[in-house]
C-alpha positions in Angstrom: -5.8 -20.3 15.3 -8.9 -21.3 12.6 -8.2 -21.7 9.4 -10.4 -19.0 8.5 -7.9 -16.6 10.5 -5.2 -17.1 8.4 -7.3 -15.7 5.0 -6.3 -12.6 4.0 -3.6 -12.3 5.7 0.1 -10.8 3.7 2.7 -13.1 3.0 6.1 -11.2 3.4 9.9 -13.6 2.9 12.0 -11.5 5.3 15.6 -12.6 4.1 14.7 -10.8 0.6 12.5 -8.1 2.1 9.7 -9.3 -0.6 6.0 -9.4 -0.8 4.9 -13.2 -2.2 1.1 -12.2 -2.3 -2.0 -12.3 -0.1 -3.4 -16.1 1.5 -6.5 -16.8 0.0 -9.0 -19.4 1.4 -7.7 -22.2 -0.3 -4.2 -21.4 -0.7 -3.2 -24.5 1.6 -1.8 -28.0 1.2 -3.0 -30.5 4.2 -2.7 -33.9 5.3 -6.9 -35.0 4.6 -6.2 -37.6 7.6 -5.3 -35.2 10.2 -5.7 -32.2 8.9 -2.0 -30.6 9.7 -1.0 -28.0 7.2 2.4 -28.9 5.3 2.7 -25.9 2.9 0.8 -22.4 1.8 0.2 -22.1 -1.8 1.2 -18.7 -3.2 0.1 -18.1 -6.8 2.4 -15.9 -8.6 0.0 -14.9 -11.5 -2.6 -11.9 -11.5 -5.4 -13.2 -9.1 -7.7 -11.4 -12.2 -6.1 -13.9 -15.0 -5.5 -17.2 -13.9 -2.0 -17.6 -15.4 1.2 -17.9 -13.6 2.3 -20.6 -11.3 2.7 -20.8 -8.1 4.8 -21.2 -4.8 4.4 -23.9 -2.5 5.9 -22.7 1.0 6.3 -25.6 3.5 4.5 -24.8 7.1 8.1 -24.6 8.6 9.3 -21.8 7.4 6.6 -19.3 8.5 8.5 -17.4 11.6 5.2 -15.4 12.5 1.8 -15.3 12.2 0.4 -11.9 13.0 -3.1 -10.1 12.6 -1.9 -8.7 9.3 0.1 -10.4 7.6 2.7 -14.1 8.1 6.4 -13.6 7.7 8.3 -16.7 6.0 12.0 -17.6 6.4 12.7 -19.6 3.0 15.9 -20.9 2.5 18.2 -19.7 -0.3 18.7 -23.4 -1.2 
């Protein structure tokens, strides 16, 4: 899969049945070396004001990638 694939796709965290937000293009932390994605980056502001924080998902917890949208497993921890 290309990086560009994964753009606009839906974030959804199964366990709480919850929407996180929408992958943008550069909503991903990477290794600069090899390239391997570690974490998606979620903000958790209004994409139309840039306030808010954001979520920082590590790679292992996405379950499923699929045309629409990637569904996470996050931990309760």
């Amino acid at each position: 899969m290309r990086l560009s694939e994964l753009s606009g796709k839906e974030i959804v965290d199964y366990r709480k049945a919850e929407r996180l937000g929408v992958l943008g293009h550069t909503d991903l932390e990477f290794n600069d070396q090899t390239g391997q994605i570690h974490a998606l980056v979620i903000p958790t502001g209004k994409w139309m004001r840039k306030q808010g924080g954001e979520i920082k998902v590590p790679w292992h917890h996405i379950r499923t990638i699929g045309t629409d949208m990637i569904i996470l497993e996050v931990s309760n921890d």
